[in-house]
VOZADO-958513 format. One record per atom (N, C-alpha, C): atom name; z, y, x. Coordinates in steps of 0.1 Angstrom, whole numbers, padded with zeros to 4 digits, m for minus. Each point is the difference from the previous one (the first is absolute). Layout:
<rs>
<r atomo="CA" w="Z" v="Y" u="X"/>
...
</rs>
This chain:
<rs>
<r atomo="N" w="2166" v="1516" u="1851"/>
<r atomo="CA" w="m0013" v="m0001" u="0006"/>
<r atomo="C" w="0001" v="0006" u="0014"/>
<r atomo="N" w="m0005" v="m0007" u="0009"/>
<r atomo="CA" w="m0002" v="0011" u="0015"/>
<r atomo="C" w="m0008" v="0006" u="0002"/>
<r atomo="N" w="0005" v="0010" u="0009"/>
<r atomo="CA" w="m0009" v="0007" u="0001"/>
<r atomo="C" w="m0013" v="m0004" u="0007"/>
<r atomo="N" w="m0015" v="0010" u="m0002"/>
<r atomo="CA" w="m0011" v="m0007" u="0008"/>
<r atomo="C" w="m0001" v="0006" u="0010"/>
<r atomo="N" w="m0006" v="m0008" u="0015"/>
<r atomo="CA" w="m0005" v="0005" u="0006"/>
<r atomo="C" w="m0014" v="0012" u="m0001"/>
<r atomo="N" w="0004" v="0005" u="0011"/>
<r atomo="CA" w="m0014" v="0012" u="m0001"/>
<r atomo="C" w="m0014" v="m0010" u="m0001"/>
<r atomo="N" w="m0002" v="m0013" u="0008"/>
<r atomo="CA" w="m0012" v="m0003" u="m0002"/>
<r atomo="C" w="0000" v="m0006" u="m0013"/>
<r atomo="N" w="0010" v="m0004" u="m0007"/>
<r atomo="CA" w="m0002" v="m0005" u="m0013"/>
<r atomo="C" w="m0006" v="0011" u="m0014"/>
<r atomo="N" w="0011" v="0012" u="0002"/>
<r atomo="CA" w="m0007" v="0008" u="m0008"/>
<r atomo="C" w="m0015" v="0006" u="0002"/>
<r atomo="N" w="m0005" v="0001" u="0015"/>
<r atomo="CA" w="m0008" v="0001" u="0002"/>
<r atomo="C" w="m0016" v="m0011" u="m0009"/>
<r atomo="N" w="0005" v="m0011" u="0002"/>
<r atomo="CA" w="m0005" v="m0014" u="m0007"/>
<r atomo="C" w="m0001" v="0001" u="m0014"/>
<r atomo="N" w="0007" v="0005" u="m0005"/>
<r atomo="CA" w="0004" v="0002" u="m0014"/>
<r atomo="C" w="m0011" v="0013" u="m0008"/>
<r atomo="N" w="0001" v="0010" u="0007"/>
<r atomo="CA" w="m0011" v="0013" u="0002"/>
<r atomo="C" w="m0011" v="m0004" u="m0002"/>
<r atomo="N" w="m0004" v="m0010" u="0009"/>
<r atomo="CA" w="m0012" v="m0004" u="0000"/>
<r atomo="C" w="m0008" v="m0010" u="m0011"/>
<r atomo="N" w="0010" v="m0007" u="0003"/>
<r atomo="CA" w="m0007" v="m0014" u="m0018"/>
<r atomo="C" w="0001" v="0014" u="m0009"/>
<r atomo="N" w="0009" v="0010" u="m0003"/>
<r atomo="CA" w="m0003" v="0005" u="m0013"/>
<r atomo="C" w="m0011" v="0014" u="0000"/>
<r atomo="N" w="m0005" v="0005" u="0010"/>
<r atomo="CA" w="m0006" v="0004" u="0001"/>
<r atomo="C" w="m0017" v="m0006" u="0000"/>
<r atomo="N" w="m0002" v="m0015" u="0005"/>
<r atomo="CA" w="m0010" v="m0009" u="m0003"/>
<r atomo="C" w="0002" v="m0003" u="m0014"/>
<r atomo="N" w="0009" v="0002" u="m0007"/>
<r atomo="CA" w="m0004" v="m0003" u="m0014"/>
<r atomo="C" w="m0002" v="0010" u="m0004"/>
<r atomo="N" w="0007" v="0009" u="0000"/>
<r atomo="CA" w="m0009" v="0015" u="m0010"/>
<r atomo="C" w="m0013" v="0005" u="0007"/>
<r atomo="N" w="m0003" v="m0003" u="0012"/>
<r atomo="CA" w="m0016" v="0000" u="0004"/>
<r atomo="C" w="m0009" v="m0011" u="m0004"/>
<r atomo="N" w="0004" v="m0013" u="m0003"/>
<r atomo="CA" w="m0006" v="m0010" u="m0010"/>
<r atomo="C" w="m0006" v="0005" u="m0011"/>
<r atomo="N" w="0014" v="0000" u="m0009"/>
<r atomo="CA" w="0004" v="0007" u="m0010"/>
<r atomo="C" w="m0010" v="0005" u="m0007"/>
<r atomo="N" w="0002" v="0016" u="0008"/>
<r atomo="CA" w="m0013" v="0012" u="m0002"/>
<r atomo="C" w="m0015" v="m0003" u="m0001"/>
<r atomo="N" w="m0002" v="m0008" u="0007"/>
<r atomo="CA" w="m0014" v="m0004" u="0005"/>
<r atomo="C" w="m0007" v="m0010" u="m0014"/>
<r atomo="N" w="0009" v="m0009" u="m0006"/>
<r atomo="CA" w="0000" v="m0004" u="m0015"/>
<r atomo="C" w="0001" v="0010" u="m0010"/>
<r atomo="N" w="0013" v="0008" u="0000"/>
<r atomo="CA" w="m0001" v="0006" u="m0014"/>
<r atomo="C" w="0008" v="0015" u="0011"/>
<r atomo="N" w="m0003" v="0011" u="m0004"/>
<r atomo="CA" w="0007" v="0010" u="0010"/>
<r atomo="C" w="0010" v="0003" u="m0009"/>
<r atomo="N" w="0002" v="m0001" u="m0015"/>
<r atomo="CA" w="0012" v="0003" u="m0009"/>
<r atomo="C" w="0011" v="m0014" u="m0001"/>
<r atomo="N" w="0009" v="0002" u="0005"/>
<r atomo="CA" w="0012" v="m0012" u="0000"/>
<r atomo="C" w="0002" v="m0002" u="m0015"/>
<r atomo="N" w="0000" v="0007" u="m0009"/>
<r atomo="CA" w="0007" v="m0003" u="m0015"/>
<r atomo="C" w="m0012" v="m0009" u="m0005"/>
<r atomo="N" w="m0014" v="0002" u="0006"/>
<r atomo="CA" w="m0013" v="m0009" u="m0006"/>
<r atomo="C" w="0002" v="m0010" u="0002"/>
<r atomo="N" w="0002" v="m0002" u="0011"/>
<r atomo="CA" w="0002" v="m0010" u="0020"/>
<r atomo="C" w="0006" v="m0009" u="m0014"/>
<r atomo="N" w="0014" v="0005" u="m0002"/>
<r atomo="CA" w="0008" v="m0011" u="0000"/>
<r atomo="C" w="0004" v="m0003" u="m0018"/>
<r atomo="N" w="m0012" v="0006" u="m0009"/>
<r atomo="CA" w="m0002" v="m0004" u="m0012"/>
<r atomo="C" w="m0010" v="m0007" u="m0001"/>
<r atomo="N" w="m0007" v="0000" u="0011"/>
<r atomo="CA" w="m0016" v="m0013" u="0003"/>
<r atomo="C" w="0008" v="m0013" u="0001"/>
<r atomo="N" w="0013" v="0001" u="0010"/>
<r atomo="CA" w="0004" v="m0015" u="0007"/>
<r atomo="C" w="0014" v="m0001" u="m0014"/>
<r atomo="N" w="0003" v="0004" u="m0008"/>
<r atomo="CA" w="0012" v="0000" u="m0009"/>
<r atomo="C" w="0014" v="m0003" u="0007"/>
<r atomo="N" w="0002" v="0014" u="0008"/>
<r atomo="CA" w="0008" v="0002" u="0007"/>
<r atomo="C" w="0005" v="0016" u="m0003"/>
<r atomo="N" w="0016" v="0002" u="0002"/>
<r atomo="CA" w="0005" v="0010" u="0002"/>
<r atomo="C" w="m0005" v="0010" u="0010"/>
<r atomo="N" w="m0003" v="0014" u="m0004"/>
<r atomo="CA" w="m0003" v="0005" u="0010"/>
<r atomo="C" w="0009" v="0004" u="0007"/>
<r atomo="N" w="0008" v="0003" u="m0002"/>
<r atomo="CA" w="0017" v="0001" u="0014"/>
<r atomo="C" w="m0001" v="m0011" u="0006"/>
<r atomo="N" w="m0005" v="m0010" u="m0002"/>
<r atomo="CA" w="0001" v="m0012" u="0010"/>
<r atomo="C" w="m0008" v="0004" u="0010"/>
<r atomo="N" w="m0016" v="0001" u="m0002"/>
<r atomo="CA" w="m0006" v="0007" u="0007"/>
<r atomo="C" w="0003" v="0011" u="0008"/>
<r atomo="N" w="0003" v="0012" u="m0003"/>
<r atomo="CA" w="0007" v="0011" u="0006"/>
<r atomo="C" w="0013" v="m0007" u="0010"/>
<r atomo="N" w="0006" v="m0007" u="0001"/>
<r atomo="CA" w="0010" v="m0009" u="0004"/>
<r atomo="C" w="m0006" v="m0008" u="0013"/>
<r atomo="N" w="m0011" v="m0007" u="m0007"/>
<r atomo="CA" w="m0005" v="m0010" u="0011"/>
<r atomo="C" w="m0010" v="0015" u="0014"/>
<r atomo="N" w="m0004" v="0011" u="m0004"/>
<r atomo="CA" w="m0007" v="0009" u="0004"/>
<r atomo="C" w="0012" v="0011" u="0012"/>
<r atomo="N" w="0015" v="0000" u="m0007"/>
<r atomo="CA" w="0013" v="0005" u="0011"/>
<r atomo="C" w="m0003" v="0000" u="0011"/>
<r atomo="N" w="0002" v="0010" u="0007"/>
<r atomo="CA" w="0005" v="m0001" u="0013"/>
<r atomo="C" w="0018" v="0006" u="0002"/>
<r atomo="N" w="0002" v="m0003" u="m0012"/>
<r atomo="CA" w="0015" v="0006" u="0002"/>
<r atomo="C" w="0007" v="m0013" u="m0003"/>
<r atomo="N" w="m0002" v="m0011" u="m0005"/>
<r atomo="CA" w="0006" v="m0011" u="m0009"/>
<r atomo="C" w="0001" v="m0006" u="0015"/>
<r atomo="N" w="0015" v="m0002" u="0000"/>
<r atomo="CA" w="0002" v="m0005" u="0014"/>
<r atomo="C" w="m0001" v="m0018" u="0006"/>
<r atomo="N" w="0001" v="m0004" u="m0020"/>
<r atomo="CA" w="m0004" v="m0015" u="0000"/>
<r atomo="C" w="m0015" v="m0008" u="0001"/>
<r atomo="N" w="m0007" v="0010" u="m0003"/>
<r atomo="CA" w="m0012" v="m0004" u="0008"/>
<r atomo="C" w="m0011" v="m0009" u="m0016"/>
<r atomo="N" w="m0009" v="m0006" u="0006"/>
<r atomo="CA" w="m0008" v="m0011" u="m0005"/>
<r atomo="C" w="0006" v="m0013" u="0003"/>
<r atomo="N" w="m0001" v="m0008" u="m0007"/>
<r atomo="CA" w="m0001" v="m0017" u="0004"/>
<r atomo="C" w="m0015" v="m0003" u="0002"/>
<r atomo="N" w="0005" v="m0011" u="0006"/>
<r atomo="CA" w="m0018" v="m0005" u="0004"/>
<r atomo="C" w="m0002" v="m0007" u="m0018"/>
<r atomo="N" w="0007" v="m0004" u="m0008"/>
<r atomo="CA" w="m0005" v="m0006" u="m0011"/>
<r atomo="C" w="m0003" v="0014" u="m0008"/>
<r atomo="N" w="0002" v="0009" u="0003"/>
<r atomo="CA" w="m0009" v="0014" u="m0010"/>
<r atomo="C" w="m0011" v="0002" u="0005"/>
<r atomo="N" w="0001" v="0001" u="0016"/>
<r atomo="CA" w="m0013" v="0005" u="0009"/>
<r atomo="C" w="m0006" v="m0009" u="m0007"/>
<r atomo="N" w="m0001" v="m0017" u="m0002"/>
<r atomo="CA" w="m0009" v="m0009" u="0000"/>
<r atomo="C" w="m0010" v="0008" u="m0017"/>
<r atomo="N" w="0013" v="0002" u="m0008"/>
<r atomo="CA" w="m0001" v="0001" u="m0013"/>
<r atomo="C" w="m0012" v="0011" u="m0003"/>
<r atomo="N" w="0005" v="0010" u="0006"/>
<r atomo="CA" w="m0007" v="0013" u="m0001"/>
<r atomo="C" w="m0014" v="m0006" u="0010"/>
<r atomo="N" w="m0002" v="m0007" u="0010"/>
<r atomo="CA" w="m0017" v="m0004" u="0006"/>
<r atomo="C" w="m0004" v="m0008" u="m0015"/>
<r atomo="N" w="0004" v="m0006" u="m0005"/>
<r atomo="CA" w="m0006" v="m0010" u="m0010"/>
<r atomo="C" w="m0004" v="0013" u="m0014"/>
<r atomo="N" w="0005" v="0007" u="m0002"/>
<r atomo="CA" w="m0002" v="0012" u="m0009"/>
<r atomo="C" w="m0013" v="0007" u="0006"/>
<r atomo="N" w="m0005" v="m0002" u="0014"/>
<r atomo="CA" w="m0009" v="0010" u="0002"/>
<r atomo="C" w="m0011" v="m0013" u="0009"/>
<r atomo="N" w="0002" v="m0010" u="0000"/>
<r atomo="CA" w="m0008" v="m0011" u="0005"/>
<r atomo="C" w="0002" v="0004" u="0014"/>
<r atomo="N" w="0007" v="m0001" u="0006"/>
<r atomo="CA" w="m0002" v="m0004" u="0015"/>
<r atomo="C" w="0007" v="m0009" u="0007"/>
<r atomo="N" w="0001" v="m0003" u="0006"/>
<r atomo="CA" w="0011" v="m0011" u="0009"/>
<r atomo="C" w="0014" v="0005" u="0006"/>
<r atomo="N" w="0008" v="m0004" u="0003"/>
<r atomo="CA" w="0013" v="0007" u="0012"/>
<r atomo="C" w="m0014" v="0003" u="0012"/>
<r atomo="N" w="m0002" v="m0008" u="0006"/>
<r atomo="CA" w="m0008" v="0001" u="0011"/>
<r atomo="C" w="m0009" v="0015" u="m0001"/>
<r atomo="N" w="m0008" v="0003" u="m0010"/>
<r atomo="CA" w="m0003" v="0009" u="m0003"/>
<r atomo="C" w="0011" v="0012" u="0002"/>
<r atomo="N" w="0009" v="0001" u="m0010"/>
<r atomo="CA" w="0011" v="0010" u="0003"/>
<r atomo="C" w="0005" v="0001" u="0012"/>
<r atomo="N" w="0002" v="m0008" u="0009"/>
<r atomo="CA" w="0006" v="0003" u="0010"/>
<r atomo="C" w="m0008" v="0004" u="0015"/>
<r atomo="N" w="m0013" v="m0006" u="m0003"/>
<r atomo="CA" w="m0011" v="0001" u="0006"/>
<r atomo="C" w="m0004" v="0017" u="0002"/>
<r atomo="N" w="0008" v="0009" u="0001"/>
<r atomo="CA" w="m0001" v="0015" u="0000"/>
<r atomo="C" w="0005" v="0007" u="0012"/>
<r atomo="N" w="m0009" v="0014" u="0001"/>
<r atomo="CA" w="0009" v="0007" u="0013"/>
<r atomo="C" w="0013" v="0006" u="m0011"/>
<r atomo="N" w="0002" v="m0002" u="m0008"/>
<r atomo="CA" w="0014" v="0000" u="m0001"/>
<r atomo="C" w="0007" v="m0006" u="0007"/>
<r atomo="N" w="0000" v="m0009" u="0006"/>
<r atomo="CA" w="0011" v="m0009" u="0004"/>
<r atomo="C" w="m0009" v="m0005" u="0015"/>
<r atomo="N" w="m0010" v="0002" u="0003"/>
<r atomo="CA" w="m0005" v="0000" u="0015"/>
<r atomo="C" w="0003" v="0009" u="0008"/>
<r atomo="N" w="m0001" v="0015" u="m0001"/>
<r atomo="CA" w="m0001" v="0013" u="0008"/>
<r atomo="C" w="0016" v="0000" u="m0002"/>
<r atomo="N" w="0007" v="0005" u="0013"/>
<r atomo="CA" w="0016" v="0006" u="0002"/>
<r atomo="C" w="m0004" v="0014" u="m0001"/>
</rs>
């Protein structure tokens, strides 16, 4: 695997930190979070990394908006990813 650039890890930071601020805002306990949607909670904790250097796919991000009803548009629609 190569290595990432800095703006990529940077990118990567951010979707997982929009999802554990999602996340929280539904259920603030991950083990509930992800026994509501019948999901592993390590997946969660996983999808939440900022150390996991592989990141999200856009088919999880979509996965995880559909778990909490919102759109990509929605998710990405954030000063997460507007403000430098």
């Amino acid at each position: 695997m190569a290595k990432l650039r800095p703006e990529e890890i940077a990118f990567n930071d951010k979707v997982a930190q929009r999802i554990k601020d999602l996340r929280v805002k539904v259920n603030p306990n991950q083990k509930k979070f992800s026994e509501s949607h019948d999901i592993d909670r390590q997946i969660v904790s996983r999808w939440e990394s900022t150390t996991d250097e592989r990141g999200v796919s856009i088919h999880t991000i979509n996965r995880f908006c559909k778990m909490i009803n919102i759109t990509l548009k929605e998710f990405f629609d954030s000063e997460h990813f507007t403000k430098e």
